[in-house]
N, C-alpha and C positions, 0 to 999 in steps of 0.2 A: 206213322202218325205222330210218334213221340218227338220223334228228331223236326217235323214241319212246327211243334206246339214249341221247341227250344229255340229255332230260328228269331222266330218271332221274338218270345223273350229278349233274346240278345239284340236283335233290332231296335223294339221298345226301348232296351236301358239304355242304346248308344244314341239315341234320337234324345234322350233325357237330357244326356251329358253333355253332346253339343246343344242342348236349346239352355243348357244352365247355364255355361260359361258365353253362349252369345247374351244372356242377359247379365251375367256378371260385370263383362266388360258395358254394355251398354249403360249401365248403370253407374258405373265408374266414371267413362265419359263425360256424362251428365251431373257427375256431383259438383259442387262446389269447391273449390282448391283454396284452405284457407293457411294466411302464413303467420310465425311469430315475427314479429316488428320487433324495431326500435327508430328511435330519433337522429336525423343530423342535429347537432349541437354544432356550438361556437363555446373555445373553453382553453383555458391555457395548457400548453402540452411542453411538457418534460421529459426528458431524456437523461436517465442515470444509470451510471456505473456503480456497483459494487465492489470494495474491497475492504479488507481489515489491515490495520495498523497498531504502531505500539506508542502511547504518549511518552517523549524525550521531553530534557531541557533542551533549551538553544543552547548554552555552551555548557561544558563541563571539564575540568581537569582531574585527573588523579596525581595527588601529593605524594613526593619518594623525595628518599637523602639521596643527597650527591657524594656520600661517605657512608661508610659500613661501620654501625655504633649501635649501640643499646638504647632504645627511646626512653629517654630520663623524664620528661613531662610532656601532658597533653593537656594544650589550657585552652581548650574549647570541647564544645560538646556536639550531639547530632541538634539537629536543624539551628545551630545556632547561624545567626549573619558575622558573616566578614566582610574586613574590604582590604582591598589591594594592597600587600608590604606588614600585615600586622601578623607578626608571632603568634603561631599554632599550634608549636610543639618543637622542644629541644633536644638533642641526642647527646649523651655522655659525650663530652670532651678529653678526657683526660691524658688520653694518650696521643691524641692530636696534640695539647697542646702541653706535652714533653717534647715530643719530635720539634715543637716550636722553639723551646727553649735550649735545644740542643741544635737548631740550624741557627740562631741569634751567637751562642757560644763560636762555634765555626764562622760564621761570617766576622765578628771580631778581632777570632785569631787571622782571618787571610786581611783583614785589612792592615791590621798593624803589619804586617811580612810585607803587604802590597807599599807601604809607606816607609819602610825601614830598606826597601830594595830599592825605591826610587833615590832616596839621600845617599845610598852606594852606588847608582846609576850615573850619579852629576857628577861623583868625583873619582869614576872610571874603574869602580872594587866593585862595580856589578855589567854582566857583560847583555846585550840587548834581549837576549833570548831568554835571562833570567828573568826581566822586567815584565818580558809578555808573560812568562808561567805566572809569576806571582797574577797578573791583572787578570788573567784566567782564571785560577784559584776564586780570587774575590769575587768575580761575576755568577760564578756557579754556585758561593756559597749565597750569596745576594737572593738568586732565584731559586734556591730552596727555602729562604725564608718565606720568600713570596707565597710556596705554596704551601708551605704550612702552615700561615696566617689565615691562607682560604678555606685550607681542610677546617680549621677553627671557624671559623664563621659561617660554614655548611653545617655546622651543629645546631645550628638555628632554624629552623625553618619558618619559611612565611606562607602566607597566602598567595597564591598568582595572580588571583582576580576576587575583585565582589561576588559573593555570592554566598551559599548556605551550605552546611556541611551534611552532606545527604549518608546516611548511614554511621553505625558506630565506627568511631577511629579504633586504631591500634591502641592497646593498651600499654603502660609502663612498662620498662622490662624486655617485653618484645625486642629480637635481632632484627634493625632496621637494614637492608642487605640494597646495596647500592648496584645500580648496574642499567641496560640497556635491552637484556632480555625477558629477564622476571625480576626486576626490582618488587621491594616490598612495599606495598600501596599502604601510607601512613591513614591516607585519607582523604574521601571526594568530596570535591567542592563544585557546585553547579550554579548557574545563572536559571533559579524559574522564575524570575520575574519575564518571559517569555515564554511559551509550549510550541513542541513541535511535533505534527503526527509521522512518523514512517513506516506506508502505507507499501505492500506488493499489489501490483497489480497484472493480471493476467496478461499475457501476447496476445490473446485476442481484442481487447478491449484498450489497449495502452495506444492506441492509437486515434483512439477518441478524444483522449485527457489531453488537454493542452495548459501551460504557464498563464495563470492568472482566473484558472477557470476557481467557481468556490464550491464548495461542498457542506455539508453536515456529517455530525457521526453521535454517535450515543458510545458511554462505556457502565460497563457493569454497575459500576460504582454509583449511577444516579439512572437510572432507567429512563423515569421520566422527563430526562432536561436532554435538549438538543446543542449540542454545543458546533460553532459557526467555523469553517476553517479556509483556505486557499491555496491552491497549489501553486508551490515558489520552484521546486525543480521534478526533473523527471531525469532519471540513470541513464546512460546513454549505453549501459550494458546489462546485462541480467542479471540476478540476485547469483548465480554458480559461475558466469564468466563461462558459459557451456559453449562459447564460438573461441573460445582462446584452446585449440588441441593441444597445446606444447604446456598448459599447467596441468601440475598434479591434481589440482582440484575437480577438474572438468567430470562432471557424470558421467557413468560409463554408461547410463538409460538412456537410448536416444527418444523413449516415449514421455521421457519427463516433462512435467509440465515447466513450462518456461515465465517466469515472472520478472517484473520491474521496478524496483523502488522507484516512487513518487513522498517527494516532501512536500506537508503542509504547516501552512502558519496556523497554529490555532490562539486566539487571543483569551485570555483567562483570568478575567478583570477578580473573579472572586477566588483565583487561587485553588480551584476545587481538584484539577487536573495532577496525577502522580504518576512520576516516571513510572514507565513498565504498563501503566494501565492499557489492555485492549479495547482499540477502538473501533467501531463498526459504523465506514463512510458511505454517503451517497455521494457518488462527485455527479454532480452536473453539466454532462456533455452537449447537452443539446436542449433551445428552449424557444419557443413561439407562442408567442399573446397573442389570443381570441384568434385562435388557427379554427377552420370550418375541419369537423372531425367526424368518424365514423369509426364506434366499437370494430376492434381487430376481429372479434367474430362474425362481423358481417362481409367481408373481404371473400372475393369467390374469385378464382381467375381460368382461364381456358387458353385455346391455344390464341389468343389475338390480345391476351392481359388479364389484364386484373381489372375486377368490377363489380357492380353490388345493385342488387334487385332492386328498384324502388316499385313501390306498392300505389298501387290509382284502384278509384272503383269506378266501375262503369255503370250505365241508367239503370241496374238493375240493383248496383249495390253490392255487384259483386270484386274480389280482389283480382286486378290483375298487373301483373309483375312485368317490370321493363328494366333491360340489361340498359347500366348505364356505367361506360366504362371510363376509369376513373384514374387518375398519376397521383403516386402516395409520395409524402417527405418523411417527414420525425414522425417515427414509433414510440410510444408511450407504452405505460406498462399494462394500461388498458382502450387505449386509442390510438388511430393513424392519423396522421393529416391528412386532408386531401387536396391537392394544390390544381386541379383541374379535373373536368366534366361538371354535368348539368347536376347539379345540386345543390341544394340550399338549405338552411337551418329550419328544424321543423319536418321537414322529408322525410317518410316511413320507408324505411327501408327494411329486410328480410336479415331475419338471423336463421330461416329454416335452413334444416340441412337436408334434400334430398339424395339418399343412397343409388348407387346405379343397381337396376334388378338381376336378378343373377339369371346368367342363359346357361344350358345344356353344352357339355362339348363339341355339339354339332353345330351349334349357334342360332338353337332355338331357343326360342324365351319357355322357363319352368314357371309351369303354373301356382298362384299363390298359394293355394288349398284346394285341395279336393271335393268333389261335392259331395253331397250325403247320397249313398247307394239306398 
């Protein structure tokens, strides 16, 4: 009798469970499917690149002697203006111009010999080959004067160009060491009445930048001002030269990331801009007035594209959702274009996101909840 009073029970609870989930579902069927929206717009769309750079002058030189001396005066200061050929500083002379005084001595004595061998020459007391050594002698002493006139006048130094004197000069005193390697830098002299950004730019993106596109950037130094800039060149190699195998310099990472100098003109009417400051650019790769647009999170695609819900009510007021598939241009940082399908400004379209339901590894669908026992 026990075991017919259990059957039952079990009967009952499983009669429960399927009449709960046939009303579960039935009830689902019949709800109403409501979506979050948003708008087709019309609106200008932008397209930028990011990178950082460092503000240069347009030109610069570094000042060195053409002779190894003691810097004897510096008669300019930091930021002061120069212009082209004006005395900046002079290097002890002294022993320059003894060797001068002593190549002046020697070229005296070979000419008087040069002139006292020619008058023995015409009346046959000097034989041909005399006449050339002496006019040898003379010529060589000749061109030692020469260049010991010039060692003297390298003691002088000038400016190369207009421009300002960026940083403190070498002091008095200082070994000014002349040379081709590590010459001693008296002192830089730059043109800012011009700026320039030099900007790396990533391999993924350098291929967007093109000569004459314009950009903005901000640096530290004034947060809130925008300063205007334009791209004048782009490197036609990478900042390590990591395709050249045969230099020493080449990375040995092959995961390195790969970059490209990009120069910009930036104009700096008030002067504010200082070599070295970091600048952080937008360049502007890509740009479209009053493009017809759709928030990137409305964007849904399947296997036949990309396309995005628009939202209609029907006579009862309720929402219902029509795939309408759609060809994108320029990416914005928060919109697409859309350059074809049926859609228009004003158009409600769908930002929901529906999840796929998870199934069983048999490839039954799992139930969402269980009912109440």
């Amino acid at each position: 009798m026990k075991w017919k009073i259990l059957i039952v029970v079990v009967l009952l609870i499983g009669g429960a469970a399927a009449g709960y989930y046939f009303y579960e579902d039935t009830v689902e069927k019949t709800a109403v499917k409501t979506y979050e929206t948003t708008k087709v717009v019309r609106t200008d769309l932008i397209k930028t690149v990011s990178a950082t750079g460092t503000v240069q002058p347009r030109d610069s030189v570094e000042v060195s002697g053409k002779v190894t001396a003691r810097i004897k005066e510096i008669l300019v200061e930091e930021n002061d203006h120069v212009t082209e050929g004006q005395i900046v500083a002079i290097l002890d002379g002294k022993d320059f111009e003894a060797k001068l005084d002593q190549a002046n001595f020697t070229l005296t004595n070979a000419r008087q010999k040069l002139e006292r061998t020619e008058r023995l020459y015409k009346i046959g007391a000097k034989s041909l080959e005399e006449l050339q050594d002496a006019q040898y002698e003379y010529d060589r002493a000749k061109s030692a004067v020469e260049l010991a006139e010039d060692d003297v006048n390298q003691t002088v130094i000038t400016a190369p160009m207009d421009g300002v004197v960026v940083g403190e000069p070498k002091t008095p005193g200082t070994m000014a060491v002349q040379g081709s390697t590590n010459p001693t830098v008296i002192m830089r002299i730059a043109d800012l009445s011009e700026k320039l950004v030099k900007a790396k730019v990533d391999e993924t993106d350098i291929g967007s930048v093109k000569v004459g596109e314009t950009a903005s950037f901000t640096v530290d130094a004034y947060p809130d001002k925008t300063f205007a800039a334009q791209v004048t060149k782009i490197s036609q190699t990478d900042t390590a030269n990591s395709w050249d195998t045969s230099s020493s310099s080449t990375s040995s990472s092959n995961n390195a990331v790969i970059y490209y100098y990009v120069t910009f003109s930036a104009p700096d009417e008030e002067n504010l801009l200082l070599p070295a400051m970091t600048a952080r650019l937008d360049i502007v790769v890509g740009q479209v007035r009053d493009a017809l647009c759709v928030p990137i999170s409305a964007l849904k695609t399947d296997a036949q594209g990309s396309y995005v819900e628009k939202i209609t009510k029907d006579a009862q007021g309720k929402d219902i959702a029509e795939k309408i598939y759609i060809t994108v241009g320029l990416y914005g940082e928060e919109f697409v274009e859309i350059t074809s399908g049926n859609l228009n400004p004003g158009d409600d379209i769908s930002i929901t996101y529906e999840a796929a339901e998870k199934r069983s590894s048999s490839g039954m669908q799992m139930p969402r909840r269980m009912p109440p026992m």
